[in-house]
N, C-alpha and C positions, 0 to 999 in steps of 0.2 A: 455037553450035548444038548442038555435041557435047556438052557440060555441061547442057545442056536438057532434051536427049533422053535422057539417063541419070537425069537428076533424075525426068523420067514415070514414066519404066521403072520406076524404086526405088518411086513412090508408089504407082504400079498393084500391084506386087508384095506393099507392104505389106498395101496395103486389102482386097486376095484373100485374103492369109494370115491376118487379124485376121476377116474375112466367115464362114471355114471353120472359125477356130477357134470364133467365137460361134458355128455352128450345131450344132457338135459338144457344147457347152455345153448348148445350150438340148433337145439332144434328151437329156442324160444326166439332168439337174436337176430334180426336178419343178419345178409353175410355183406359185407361191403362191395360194389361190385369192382370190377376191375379197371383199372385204366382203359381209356378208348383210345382206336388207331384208325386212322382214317384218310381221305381224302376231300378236300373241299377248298379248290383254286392251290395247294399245296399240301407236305404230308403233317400232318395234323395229329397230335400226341395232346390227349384231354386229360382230366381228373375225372374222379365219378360224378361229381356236381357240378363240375363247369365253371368251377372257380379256379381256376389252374388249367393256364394252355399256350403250348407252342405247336407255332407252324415253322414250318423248312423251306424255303423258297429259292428259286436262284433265277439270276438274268444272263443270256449267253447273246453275245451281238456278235456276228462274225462279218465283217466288212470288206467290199472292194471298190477305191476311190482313184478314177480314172478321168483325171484332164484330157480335154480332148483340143488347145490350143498348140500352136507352133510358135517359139520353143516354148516347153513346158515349164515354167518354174517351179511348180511342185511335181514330183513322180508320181505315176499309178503305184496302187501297193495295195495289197490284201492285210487284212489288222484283224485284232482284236477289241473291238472298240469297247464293250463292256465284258465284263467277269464277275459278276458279283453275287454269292450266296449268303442269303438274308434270313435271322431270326425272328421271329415275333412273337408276340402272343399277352397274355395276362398272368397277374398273380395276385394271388387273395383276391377276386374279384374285383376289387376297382382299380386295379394296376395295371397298365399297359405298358410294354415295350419293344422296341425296333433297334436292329444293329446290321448293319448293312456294311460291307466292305467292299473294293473294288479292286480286279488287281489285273485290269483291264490297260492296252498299252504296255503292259510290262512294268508297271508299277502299281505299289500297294499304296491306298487310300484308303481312310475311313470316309463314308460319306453323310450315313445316318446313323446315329446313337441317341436318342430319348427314350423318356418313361414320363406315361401321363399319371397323374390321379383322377381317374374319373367321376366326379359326383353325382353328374345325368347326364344322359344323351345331349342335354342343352348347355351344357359347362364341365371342360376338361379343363387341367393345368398340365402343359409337356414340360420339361426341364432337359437340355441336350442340343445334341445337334439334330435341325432338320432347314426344309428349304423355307427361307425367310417369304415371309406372306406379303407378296407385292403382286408380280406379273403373272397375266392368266394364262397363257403358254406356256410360261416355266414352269406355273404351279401343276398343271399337267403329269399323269407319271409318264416316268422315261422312256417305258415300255409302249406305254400309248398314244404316242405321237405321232401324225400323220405321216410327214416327213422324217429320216432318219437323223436329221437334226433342229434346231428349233431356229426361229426366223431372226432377220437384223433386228427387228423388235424387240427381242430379249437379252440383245446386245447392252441397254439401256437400265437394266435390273439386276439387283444382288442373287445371287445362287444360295450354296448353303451356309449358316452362320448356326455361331452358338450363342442359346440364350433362353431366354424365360415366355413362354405364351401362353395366352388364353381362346381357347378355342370352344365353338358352340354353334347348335344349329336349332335355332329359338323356334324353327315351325319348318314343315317341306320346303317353304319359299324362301326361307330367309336363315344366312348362314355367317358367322364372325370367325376372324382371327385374326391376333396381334398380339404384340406383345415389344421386349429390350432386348437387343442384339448389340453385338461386340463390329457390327458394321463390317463391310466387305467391300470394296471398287465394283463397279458395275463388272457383270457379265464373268467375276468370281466366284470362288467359294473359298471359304476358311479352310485351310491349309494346317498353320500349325494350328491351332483351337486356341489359340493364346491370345488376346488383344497389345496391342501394341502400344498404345495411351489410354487414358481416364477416361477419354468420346464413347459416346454408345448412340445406338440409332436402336430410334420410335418405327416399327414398322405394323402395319394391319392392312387387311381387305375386308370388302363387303362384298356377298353375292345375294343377290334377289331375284328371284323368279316368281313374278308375279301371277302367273295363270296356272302355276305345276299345280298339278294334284292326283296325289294318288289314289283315287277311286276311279279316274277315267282317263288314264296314261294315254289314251290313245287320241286326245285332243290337242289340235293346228296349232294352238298356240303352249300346249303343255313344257313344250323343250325349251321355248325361250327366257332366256335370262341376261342379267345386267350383272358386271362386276365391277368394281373401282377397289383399287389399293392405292398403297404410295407410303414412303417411310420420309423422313427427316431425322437430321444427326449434323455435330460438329466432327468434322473428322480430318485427320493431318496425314500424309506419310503415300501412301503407294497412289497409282493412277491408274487407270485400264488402259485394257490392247483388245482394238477390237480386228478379226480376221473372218476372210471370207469364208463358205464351205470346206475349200483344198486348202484352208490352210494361210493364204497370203494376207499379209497384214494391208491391213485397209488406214489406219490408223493408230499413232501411238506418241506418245510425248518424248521429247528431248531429256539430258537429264537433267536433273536440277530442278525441275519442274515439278512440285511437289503439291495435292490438295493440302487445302490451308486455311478451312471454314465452314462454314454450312452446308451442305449436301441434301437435296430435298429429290425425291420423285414422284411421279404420279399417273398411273395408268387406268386408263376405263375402257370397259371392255364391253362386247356385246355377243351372246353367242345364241345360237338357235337346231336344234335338232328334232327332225320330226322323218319319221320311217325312216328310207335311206338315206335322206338328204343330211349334212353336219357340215357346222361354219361357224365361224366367229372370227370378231373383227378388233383390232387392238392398235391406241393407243399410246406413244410414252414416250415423255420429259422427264431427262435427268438434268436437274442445272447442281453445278458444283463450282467455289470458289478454289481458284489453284493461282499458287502465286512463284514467278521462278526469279530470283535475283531483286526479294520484297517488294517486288511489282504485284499488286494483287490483278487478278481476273477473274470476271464473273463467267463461266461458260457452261449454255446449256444447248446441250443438246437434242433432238426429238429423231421418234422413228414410229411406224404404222405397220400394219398390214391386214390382208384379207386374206382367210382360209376359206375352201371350201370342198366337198368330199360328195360322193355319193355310191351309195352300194348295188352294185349293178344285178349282184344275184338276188336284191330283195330284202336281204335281212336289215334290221333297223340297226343306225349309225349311232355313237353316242362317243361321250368323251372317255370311254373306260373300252375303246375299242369294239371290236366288231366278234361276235360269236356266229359261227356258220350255223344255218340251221342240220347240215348235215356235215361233219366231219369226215377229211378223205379217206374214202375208201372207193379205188377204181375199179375193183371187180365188180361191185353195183353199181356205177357209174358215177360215184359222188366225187366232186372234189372240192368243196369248201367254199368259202366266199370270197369273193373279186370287187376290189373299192377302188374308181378313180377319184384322182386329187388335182387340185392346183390351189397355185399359193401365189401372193405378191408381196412385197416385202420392201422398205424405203427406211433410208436411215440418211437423215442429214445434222453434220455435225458445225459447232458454231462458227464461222467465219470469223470472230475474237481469237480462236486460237492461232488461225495461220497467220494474221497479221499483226498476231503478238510475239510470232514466231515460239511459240511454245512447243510446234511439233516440227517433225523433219521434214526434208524436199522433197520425199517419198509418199509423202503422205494425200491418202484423197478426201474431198470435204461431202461428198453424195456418193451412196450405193443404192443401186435399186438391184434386185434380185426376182426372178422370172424364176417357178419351180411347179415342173408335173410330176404327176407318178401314176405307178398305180403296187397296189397290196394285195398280194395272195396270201387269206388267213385259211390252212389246209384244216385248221383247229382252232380253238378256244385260245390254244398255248402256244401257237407256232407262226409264225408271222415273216413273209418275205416282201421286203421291200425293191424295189425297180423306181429310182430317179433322176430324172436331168433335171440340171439348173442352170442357166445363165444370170450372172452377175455383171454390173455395168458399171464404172468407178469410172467420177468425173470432179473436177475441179481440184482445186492443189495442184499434185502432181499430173502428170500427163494422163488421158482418159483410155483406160485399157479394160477389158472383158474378159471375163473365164469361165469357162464351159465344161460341166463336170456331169459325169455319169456316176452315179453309187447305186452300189446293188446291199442289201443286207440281208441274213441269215438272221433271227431269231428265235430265241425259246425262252420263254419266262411264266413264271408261276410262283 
């Protein structure tokens, strides 16, 4: 009993002196604070210090794509044209990352997957997949495109590839990226992520805006800027298909017809936004050596066009889209901001190829494309598009037009 009662005594003793010492602790120490939860363009999960952070993001396009020629060769039909819920964020503080899925159409893709190391603001290194740094409409986000698709222009440019870059933005005016890619056919994206020979493509751009500054945003010439890209690469094996808006092939090689050499392109751009007003103007040359039956051919092809937008409710235009200054809400009479668009758009491809017969009887050698809209943004996040387009296909094959309404539902953040 006596050994019992001294065993209490000791434990009682401890547990008080270890109780006093933890509070003496807890009141000297600060307390770590808690994880933050938030919102800011998506839902936002931090660290206490901000060296640790995911955002949650997703893209919803809901589409209705209606020819309006007699007979139709493609059907109206309502779609799902994007699905995509996106991770990002940092870790340890100089680590970026993005993973992006799409299961849009009824099928699963991956589309973006890197991680930067970031040193400064003025030098990152990305390693993954993202979209190759050439054309200035493509490089555009997908969300933020005037039109619910991107022009013949960027018929002529690689989409997404995997590979190694360096990216940087050496002052407000002046901005890089480039880097080695596993190469892709124009107007693709890497598919399986694998390369398929030893070739790689050199790709980069330049932007320069010479008069931006941010102390006086609100200056004539603030929004204007100049772009140029363009990659080079030896590359063997697949060819592009290029297709109208609904769908019909405008253009596409025989088989047998395989690239078989140098691949080079180059596009320069010009764009300009100031208030409501947003435009820009693009260039592009793709020439690629393709050879079918060891008959070589040099064949290059070119395409342009002109953008231009304006915001009728007022609020300022830019390439990152349009924010309402009042978000809908009809009980007070608000409802959002209202942008009209038009576009033009030309693509002519080489007359080497028809008279090397490289491509089919089907095939046409000039598109020019005519495109209005207009955009109801009811919010920051919510975007409906209303567009018609006429397309004009002449030489080659017989000279035929298609006439498309598409309407779009959006929500992205």
């Amino acid at each position: 009993m006596r050994w019992w009662r001294v065993g209490l005594a000791v434990a009682g003793l401890t547990a008080t002196t270890a109780a006093a010492a933890g509070a003496q602790t807890t009141g000297s120490e600060p307390v770590a604070a808690p994880v933050t939860a938030g919102w800011q363009d998506g839902f936002v999960l931090q660290s206490a210090n901000g060296e640790n952070r995911l955002v949650l993001g997703a893209t919803l396009q809901a589409d209705g794509r209606f020819p309006l020629d007699e007979p139709n060769l493609i059907q109206g039909t309502f779609t799902i044209r994007k699905a995509r819920p996106t991770l990002s964020g940092r870790v340890a503080k100089y680590f970026g990352f993005k993973l992006m899925t799409d299961f849009g159409a009824g099928a699963a893709t991956l589309l973006d997957a890197y991680f930067d190391i970031r040193f400064s603001s003025r030098f990152r290194v990305r390693q993954g997949k993202d979209k190759t740094p050439v054309g200035y409409e493509l490089l555009q986000g997908d969300t933020y495109l005037l039109f619910p698709e991107r022009s013949l222009a960027s018929l002529l440019v690689p989409n997404r590839d995997v590979g190694f870059q360096v990216i940087g933005d050496l002052s407000p005016r002046f901005s890089f990226s480039g880097g080695i890619f596993n190469g892709v056919p124009d107007a693709t994206s890497s598919v399986t992520d694998v390369d398929t020979n030893d070739s790689k493509d050199l790709a980069g751009r330049l932007v320069w805006q010479p008069f931006r500054s941010t102390d006086t945003p609100a200056r004539a010439l603030n929004g204007l800027g100049f772009h140029v890209g363009g990659s080079i690469g030896n590359q063997n094996g697949a060819l592009p298909v290029f297709k109208t808006l609904a769908g019909q092939t405008i253009f596409s090689y025989v088989t047998g017809a395989t690239a078989s050499g140098t691949r080079t392109r180059v596009t320069p751009a010009v764009f300009y936004y100031y208030k409501s007003f947003g435009g820009f103007a693009e260039y592009v040359r793709s020439s690629n050596e393709v050879s079918r039956s060891d008959t070589p051919f040099d064949i290059t092809n070119q395409a342009w066009e002109v953008t231009g937008s304006y915001v009728v409710t007022g609020e300022n235009a830019s390439d990152r889209g349009v924010r309402p200054s009042h978000s809908f809400d009809p009980g007070n009479g608000e409802w959002g901001a209202l942008q009209l668009l038009a576009r033009y758009s030309q693509l002519r491809l080489d007359p080497l190829a028809f008279s090397g017969a490289l491509v089919p009887s089907t095939a046409n050698r000039n598109a020019g494309a005519l495109s209005i809209g207009a955009n109801w943004y009811p919010s920051a996040y919510i975007k409906y598009y209303a567009t018609f387009e006429r397309t004009s296909l002449s030489g080659g094959a017989s000279s035929r037009h298609e006439h498309v309404l598409m309407f779009r539902a959006q929500v992205a953040f």
